[in-house]
C-alpha positions, 0 to 999 in steps of 0.5 A: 316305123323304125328303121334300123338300116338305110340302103343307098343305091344308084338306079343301075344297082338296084336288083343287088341293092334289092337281094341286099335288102332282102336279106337283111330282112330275113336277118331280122333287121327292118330295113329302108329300101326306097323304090318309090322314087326311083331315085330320080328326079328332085331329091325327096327330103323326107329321107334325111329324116330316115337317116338320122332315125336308122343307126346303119348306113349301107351304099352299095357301089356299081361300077362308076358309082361315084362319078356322078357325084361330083353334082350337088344335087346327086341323091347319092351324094346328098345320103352319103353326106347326111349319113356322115353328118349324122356320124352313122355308121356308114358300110360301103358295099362294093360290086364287081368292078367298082374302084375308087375314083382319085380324087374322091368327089368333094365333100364324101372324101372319106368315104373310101376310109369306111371299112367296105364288103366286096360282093362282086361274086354272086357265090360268094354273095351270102358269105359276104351278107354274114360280112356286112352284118358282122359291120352292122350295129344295129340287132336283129329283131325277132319276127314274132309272127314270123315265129308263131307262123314258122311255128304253127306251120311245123306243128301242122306239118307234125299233125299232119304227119302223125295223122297220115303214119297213123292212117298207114300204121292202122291200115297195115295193122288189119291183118295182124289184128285180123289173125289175133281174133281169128285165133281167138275165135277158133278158141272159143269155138272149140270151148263151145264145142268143150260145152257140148261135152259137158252136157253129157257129164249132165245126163251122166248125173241124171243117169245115175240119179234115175237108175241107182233107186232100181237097182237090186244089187250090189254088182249091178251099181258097181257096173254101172258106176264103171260104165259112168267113169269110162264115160267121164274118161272118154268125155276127157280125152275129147277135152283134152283133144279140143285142147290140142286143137287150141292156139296155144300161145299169141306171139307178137313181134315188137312190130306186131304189138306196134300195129295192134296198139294203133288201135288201142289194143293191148299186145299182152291181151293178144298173149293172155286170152289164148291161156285163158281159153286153154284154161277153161278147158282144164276147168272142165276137166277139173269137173269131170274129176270132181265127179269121178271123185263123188262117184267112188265117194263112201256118201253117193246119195249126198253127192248124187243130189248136190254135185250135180247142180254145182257141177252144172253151175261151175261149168256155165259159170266158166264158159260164161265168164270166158265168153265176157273176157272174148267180148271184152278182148275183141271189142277194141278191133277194127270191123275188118278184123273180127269178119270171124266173130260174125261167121260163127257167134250164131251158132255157139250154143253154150254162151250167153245169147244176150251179150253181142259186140257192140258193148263198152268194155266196162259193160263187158266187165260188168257181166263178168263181175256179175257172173262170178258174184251169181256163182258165188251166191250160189256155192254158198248156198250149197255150202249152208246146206252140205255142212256135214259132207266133207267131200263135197264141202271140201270142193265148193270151198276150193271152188269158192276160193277160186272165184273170189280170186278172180273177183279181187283181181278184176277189182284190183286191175281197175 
């Protein structure tokens, strides 16, 4: 190995010699600190050959370090000379209490003349390092896998930390993501409730269908028809009560779109799915209307038979669909938040029985898009068969261009 940096030393300073050394490692300086022989004994001739092969010379000096050598065979004395033989760079490093000797010992008189680091004092100690490496020719080599250990140890400890605040940040983002769906559940079981409704626009239909051949008079349709819109209006006053009773908006805190984030779920769903819910309700009440409006038509044997069927079909269509965009919504929660879902999905009695948790949300999306597709097949085959009723004709197309919106924008998002 090359070394950059001899270290002489007598035996009684060996532990500064030793922190010396030391720090110079860490420096990045490979460093010659013989502790084998522990410099005593014949002097090992092998490290003149570290000398000449090390551009930096360092002695460190205890008190009385020079006296001895004045004997020939000194190890100290025999360093130092090879050092100045080999014209080193020589860095005396003197410790608390040591002075020159007068006379200087014959053959090292020079010595004295070298600039010299006092590091006597142990607080001043590292001061007096960045001194001595300020004498130093030699560079400072990199620690590669020092480096990469450093390194790999601080990525770990990132890792580590991530992973932990990550493991927190979930645990603290259950009831936040609990409430969300909790919200979100009371919604679909009022809508559930809203599909209830709906039903009894059906029999208000069949009602119609059924008695409208018996009558015989002109007053007992006209009561009739009253009695149908009366029903249609208190069947809309219980949506719009339904209505009331929905989680109107899902507002999160920047802290709260934080913690449902955690678990992959986006905060501007949280929002969203609250106004989808409320929508749907109004889409109940724009069937309702649609009767209301065939009901009062100048064409009501057209209306009777067609609107029905579209009437119902609409009405599934939109509680089916809201029922995808739940499921879809809910799938990225945590177990612990969607307890709701479980209480009650069994008993909702106007959403697909099929499609539970559990799916991806590309399947959920997949049902969705299927749902509008089955409505729009069939709107346009009414369409084909109600070419000369206006009335009726004008509502499929508003209902038609509404469905192939939302198609194109679930195309569009993906």
């Amino acid at each position: 190995m090359q070394y950059d940096i001899f270290i002489s030393y007598r035996r009684s300073s060996f532990e500064s010699a030793n922190l010396i050394a030391n720090k110079l490692r860490l420096m990045g300086y490979n460093v010659f600190f013989d502790v084998e022989t522990l410099r005593s004994g014949k002097f090992n001739e092998q490290l003149y050959d570290v000398i000449d092969h090390c551009s930096d010379f360092v002695v460190v000096l205890p008190p009385d370090a020079l006296d001895r050598c004045e004997n020939e065979e000194d190890w100290v004395r025999k360093e130092i000379m090879q050092a100045m033989k080999c014209k080193k760079n020589i860095i005396p490093v003197l410790l608390s209490g040591f002075k020159w000797p007068s006379p200087m010992p014959k053959g090292i008189e020079d010595l004295c003349l070298y600039q010299a680091v006092a590091a006597g004092e142990r607080e001043f100690f590292d001061l007096s390092m960045q001194r001595l490496a300020s004498y130093l020719i030699s560079k400072p080599h990199r620690d590669w896998r020092r480096l990469f250990a450093r390194v790999g140890i601080t990525l770990l400890s990132i890792a580590t930390i991530l992973l932990l605040g990550t493991f927190i940040f979930r645990i603290l983002a259950i009831p936040v993501c609990k409430r969300v769906v909790d919200n979100a559940t009371l919604n679909m079981c009022l809508l559930d409730e809203g599909g209830e409704y709906t039903k009894w626009i059906y029999k208000c239909w069949d009602n119609m269908r059924n008695e409208i051949p018996q009558l015989k008079t002109g007053d007992e349709l006209v009561e009739l028809l009253t009695l149908t819109l009366e029903e249609l209006g208190v069947i809309d006053n219980s949506l719009v009560e339904l209505k009331g009773y929905m989680v109107k908006d899902e507002v999160l805190t920047d802290y709260q779109a934080f913690l449902v984030s955690c678990y992959g779920v986006n905060p501007t769903d949280c929002e969203l799915f609250a106004t989808v819910a409320r929508q749907t309700i109004d889409a109940l009440r724009t069937e309702i209307k649609a009767m209301q409006k065939a009901i009062t038509s100048t064409d009501l044997s057209v209306t009777i038979n067609f609107q029905r069927d579209i009437n119902k079909e609409i009405v599934k269509g939109d509680l089916n669909s809201t029922y995808y965009t739940y499921m879809e919504f809910i799938s990225d929660f945590p177990r612990k938040a969607i307890d709701s879902y479980y209480e009650v999905a069994s008993d909702w009695q106007n959403f697909p029985k099929g499609v539970a948790i559990g799916l991806k949300k590309e399947q959920y999306q997949h049902f969705y898009k299927q749902e509008m597709k089955s409505q729009l097949e069939f709107l346009y085959g009414k369409k084909a068969l109600l070419e000369k009723n206006d009335l009726v004709l004008n509502d499929l197309s508003r209902q038609i261009q509404m469905i192939e919106q939302r198609i194109n924008s679930m195309e569009a998002a993906n």
